[in-house]
Chimera marker file (.cmm) of the C-alpha trace (Angstrom):
<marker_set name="trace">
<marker id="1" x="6.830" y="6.532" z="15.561" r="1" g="1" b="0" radius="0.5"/>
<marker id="2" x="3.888" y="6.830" z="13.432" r="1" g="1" b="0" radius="0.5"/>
<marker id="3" x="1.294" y="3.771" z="12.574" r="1" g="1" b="0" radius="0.5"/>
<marker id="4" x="1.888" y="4.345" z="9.129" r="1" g="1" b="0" radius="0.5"/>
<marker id="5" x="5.967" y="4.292" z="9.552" r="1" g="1" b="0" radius="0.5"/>
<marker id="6" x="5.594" y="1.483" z="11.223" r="1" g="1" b="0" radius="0.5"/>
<marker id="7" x="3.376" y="-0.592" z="8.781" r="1" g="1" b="0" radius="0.5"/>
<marker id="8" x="6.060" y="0.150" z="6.148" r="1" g="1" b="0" radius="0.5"/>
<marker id="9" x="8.637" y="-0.995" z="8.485" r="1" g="1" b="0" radius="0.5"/>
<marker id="10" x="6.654" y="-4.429" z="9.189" r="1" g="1" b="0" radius="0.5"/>
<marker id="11" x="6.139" y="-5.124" z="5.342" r="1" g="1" b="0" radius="0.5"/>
<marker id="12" x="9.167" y="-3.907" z="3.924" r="1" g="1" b="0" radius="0.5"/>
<marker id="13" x="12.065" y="-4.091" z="6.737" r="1" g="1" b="0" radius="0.5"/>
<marker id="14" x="13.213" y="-0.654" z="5.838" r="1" g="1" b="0" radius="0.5"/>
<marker id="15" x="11.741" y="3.116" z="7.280" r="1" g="1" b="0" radius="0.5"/>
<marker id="16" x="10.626" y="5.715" z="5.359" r="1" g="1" b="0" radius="0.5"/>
<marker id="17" x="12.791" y="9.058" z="5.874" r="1" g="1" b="0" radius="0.5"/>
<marker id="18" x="9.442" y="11.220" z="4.578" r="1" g="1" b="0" radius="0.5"/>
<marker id="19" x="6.194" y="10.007" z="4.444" r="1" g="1" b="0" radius="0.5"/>
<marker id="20" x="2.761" y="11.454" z="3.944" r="1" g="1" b="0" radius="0.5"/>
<marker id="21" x="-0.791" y="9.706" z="3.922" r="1" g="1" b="0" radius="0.5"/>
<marker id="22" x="-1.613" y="10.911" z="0.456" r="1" g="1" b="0" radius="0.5"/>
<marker id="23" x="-5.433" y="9.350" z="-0.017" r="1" g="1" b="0" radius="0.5"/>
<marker id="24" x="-7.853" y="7.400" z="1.574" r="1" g="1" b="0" radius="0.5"/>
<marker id="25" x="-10.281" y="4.920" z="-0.937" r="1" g="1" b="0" radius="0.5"/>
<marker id="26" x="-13.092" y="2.952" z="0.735" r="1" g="1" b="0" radius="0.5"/>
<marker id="27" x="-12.840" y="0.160" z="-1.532" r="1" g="1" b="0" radius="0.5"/>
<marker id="28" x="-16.029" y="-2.288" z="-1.266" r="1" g="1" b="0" radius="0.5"/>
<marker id="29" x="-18.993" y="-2.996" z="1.357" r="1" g="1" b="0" radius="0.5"/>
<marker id="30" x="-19.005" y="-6.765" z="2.061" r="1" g="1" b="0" radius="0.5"/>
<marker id="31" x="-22.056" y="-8.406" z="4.473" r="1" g="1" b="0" radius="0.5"/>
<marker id="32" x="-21.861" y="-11.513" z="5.255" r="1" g="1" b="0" radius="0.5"/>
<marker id="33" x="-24.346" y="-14.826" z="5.541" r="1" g="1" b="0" radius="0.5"/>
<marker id="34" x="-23.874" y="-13.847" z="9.718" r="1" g="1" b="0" radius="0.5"/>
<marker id="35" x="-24.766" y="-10.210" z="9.155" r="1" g="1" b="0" radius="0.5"/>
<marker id="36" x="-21.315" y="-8.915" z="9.830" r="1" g="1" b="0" radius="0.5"/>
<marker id="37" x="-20.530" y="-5.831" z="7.659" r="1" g="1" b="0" radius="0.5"/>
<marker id="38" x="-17.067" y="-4.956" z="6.506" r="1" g="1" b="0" radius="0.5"/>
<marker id="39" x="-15.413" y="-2.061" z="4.314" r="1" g="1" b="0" radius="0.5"/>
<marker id="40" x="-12.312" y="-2.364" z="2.643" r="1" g="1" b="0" radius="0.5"/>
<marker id="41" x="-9.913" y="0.362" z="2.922" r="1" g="1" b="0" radius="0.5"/>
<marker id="42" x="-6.655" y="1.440" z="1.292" r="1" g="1" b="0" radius="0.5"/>
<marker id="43" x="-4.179" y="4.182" z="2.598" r="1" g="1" b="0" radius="0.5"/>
<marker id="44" x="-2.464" y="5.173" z="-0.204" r="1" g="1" b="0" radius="0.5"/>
<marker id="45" x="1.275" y="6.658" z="1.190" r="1" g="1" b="0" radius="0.5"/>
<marker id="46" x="3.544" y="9.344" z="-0.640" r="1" g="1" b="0" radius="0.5"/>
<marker id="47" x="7.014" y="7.742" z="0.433" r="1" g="1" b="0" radius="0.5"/>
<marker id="48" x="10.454" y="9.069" z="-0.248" r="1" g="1" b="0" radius="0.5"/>
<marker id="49" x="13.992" y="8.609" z="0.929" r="1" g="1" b="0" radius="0.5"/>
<marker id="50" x="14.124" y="5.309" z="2.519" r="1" g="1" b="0" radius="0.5"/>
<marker id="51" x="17.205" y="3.905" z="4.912" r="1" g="1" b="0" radius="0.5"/>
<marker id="52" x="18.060" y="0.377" z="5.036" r="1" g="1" b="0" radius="0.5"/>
<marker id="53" x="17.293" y="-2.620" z="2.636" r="1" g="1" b="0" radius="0.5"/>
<marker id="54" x="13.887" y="-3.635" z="1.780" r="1" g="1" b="0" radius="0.5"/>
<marker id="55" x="13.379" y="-7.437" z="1.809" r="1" g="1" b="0" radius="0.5"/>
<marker id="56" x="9.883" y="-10.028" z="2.350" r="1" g="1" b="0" radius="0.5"/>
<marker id="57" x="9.023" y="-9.504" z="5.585" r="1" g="1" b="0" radius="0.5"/>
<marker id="58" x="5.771" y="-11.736" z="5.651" r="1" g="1" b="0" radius="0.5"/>
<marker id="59" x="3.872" y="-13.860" z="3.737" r="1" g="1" b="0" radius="0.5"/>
<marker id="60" x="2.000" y="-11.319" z="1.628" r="1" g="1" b="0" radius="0.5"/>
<marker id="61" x="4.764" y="-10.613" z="-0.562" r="1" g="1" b="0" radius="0.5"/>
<marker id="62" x="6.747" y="-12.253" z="-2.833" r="1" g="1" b="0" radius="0.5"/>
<marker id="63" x="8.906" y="-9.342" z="-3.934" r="1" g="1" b="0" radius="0.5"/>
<marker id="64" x="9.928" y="-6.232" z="-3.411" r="1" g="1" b="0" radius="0.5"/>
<marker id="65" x="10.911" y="-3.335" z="-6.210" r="1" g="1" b="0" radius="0.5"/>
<marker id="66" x="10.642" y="0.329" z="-6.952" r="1" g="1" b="0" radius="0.5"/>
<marker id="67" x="9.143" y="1.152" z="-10.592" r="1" g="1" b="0" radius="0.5"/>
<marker id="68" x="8.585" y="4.539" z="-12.196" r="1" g="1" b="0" radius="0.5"/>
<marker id="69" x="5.628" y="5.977" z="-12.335" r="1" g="1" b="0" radius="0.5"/>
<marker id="70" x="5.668" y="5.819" z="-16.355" r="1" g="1" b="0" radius="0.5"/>
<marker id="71" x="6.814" y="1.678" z="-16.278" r="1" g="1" b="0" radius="0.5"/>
<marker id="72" x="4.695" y="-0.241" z="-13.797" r="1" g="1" b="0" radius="0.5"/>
<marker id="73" x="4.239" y="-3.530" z="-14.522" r="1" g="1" b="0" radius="0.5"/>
<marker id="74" x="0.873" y="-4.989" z="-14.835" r="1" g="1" b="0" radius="0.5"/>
<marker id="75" x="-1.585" y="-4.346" z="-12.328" r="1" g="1" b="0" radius="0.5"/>
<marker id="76" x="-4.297" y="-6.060" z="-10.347" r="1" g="1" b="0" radius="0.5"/>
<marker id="77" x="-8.276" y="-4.779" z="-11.414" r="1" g="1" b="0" radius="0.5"/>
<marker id="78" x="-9.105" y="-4.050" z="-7.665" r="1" g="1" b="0" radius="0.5"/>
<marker id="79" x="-5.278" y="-1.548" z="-8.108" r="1" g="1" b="0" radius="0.5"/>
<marker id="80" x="-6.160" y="0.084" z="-11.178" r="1" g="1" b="0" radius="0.5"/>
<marker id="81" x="-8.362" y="2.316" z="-9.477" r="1" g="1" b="0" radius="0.5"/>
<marker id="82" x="-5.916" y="3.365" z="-6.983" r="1" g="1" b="0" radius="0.5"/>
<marker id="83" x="-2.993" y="4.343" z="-9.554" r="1" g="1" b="0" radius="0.5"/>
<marker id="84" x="-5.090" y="6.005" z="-11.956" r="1" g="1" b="0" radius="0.5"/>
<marker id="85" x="-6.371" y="8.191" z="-9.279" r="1" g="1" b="0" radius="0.5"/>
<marker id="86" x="-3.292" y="8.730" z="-7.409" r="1" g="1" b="0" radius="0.5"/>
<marker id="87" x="-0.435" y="9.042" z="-10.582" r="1" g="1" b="0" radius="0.5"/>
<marker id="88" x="-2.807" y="9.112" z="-13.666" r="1" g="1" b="0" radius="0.5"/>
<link id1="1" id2="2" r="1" g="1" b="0" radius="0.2"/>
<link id1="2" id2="3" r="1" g="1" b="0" radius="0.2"/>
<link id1="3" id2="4" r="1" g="1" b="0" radius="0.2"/>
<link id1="4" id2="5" r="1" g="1" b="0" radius="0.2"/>
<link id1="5" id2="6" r="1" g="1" b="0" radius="0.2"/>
<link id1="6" id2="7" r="1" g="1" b="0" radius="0.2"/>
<link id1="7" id2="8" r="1" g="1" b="0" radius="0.2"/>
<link id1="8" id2="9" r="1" g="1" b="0" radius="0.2"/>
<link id1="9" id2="10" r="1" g="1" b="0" radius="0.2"/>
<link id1="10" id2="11" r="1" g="1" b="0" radius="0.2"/>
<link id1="11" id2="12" r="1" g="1" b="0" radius="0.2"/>
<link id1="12" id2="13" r="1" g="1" b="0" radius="0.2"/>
<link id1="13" id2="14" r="1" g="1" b="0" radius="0.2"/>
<link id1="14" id2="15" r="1" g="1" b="0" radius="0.2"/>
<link id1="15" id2="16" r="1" g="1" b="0" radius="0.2"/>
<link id1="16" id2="17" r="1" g="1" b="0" radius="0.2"/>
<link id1="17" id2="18" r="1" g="1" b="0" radius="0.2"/>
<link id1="18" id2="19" r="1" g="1" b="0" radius="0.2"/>
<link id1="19" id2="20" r="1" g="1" b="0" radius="0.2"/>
<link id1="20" id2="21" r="1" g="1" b="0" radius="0.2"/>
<link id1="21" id2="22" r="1" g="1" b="0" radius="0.2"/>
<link id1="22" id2="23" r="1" g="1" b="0" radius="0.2"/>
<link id1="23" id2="24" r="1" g="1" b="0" radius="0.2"/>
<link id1="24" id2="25" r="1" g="1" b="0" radius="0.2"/>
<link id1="25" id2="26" r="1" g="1" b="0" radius="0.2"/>
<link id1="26" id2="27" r="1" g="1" b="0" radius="0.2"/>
<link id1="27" id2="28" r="1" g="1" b="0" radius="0.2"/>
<link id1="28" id2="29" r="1" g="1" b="0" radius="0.2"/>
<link id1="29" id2="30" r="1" g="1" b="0" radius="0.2"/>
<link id1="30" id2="31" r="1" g="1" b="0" radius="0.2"/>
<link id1="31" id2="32" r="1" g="1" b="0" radius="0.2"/>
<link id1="32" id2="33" r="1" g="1" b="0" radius="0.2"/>
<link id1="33" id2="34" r="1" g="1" b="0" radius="0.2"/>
<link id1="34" id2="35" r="1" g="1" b="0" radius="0.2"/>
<link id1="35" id2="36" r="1" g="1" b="0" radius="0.2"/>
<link id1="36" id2="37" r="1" g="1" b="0" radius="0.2"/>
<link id1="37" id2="38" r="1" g="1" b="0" radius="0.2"/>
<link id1="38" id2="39" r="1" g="1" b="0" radius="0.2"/>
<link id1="39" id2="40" r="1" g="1" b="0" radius="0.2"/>
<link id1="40" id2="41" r="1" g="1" b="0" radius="0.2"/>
<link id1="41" id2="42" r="1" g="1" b="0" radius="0.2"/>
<link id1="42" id2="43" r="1" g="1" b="0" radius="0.2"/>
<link id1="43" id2="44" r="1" g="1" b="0" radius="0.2"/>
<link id1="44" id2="45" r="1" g="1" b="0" radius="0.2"/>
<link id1="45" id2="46" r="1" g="1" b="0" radius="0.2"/>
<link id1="46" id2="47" r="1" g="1" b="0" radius="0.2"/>
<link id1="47" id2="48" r="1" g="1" b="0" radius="0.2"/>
<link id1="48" id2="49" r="1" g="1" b="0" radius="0.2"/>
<link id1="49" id2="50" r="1" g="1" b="0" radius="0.2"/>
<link id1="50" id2="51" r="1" g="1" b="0" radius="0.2"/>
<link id1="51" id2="52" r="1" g="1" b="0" radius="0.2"/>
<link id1="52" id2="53" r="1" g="1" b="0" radius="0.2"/>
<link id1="53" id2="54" r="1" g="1" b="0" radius="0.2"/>
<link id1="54" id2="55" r="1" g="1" b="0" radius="0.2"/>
<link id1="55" id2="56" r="1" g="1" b="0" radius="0.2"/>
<link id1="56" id2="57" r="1" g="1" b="0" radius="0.2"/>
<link id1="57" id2="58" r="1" g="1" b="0" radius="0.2"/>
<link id1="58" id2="59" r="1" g="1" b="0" radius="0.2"/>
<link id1="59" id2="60" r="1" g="1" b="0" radius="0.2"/>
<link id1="60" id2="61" r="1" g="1" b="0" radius="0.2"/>
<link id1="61" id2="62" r="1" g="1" b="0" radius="0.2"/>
<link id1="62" id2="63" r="1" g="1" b="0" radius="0.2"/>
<link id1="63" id2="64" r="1" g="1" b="0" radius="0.2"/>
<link id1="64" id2="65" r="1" g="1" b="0" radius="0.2"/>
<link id1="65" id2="66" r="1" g="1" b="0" radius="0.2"/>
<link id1="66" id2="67" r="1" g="1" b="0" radius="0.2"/>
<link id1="67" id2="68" r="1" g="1" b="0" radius="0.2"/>
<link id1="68" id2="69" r="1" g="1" b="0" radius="0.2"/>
<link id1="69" id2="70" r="1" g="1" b="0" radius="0.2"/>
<link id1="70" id2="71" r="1" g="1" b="0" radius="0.2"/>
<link id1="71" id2="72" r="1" g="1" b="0" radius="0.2"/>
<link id1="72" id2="73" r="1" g="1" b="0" radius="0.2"/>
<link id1="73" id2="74" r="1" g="1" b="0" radius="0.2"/>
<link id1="74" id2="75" r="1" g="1" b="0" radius="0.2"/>
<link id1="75" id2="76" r="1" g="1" b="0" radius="0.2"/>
<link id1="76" id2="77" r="1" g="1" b="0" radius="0.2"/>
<link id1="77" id2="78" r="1" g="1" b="0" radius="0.2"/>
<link id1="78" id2="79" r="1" g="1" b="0" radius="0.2"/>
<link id1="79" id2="80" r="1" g="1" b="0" radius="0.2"/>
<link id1="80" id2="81" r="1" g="1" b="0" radius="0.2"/>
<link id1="81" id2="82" r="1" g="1" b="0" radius="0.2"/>
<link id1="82" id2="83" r="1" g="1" b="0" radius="0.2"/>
<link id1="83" id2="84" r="1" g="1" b="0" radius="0.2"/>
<link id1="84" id2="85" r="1" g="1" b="0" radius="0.2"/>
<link id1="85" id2="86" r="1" g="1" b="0" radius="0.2"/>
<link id1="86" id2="87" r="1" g="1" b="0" radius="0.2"/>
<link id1="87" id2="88" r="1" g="1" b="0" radius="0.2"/>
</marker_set>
């Protein structure tokens, strides 16, 4: 099984039938006061057909829904970015 099928799995509880890795954004270049340097980076997956139920499978969610493309709800400033690149 694939790292990315998997992921979904963890968060969601449910496996993707198709998947593709659709983008890759480096995000932000963080150093720290101990020198430690970090980038943030978001995988942006093309899903479609899932089988089974999605539900919370860990504390970084609260919910779970599918929206069209044309009727998201509000997003977060650091997602903006990511949507308008990916379905803008």
């Amino acid at each position: 099984m694939s790292d990315y099928i998997r992921e979904v799995r963890e968060k969601v509880g449910n496996m993707p039938l198709v998947v593709s890795v659709a983008g890759c954004l480096i995000r932000q270049h963080v150093t720290y006061p101990n020198g430690d340097e970090v980038y943030f980076v978001n995988l942006i997956f093309e899903c479609r057909n899932f089988e089974g139920t999605m539900k919370v499978n860990d504390h970084e969610s609260r919910e779970l829904k599918f929206f069209a493309s044309d009727s998201l709800p509000p997003l977060t400033a650091s997602n903006e970015p990511i949507v308008a690149t990916y379905f803008g």
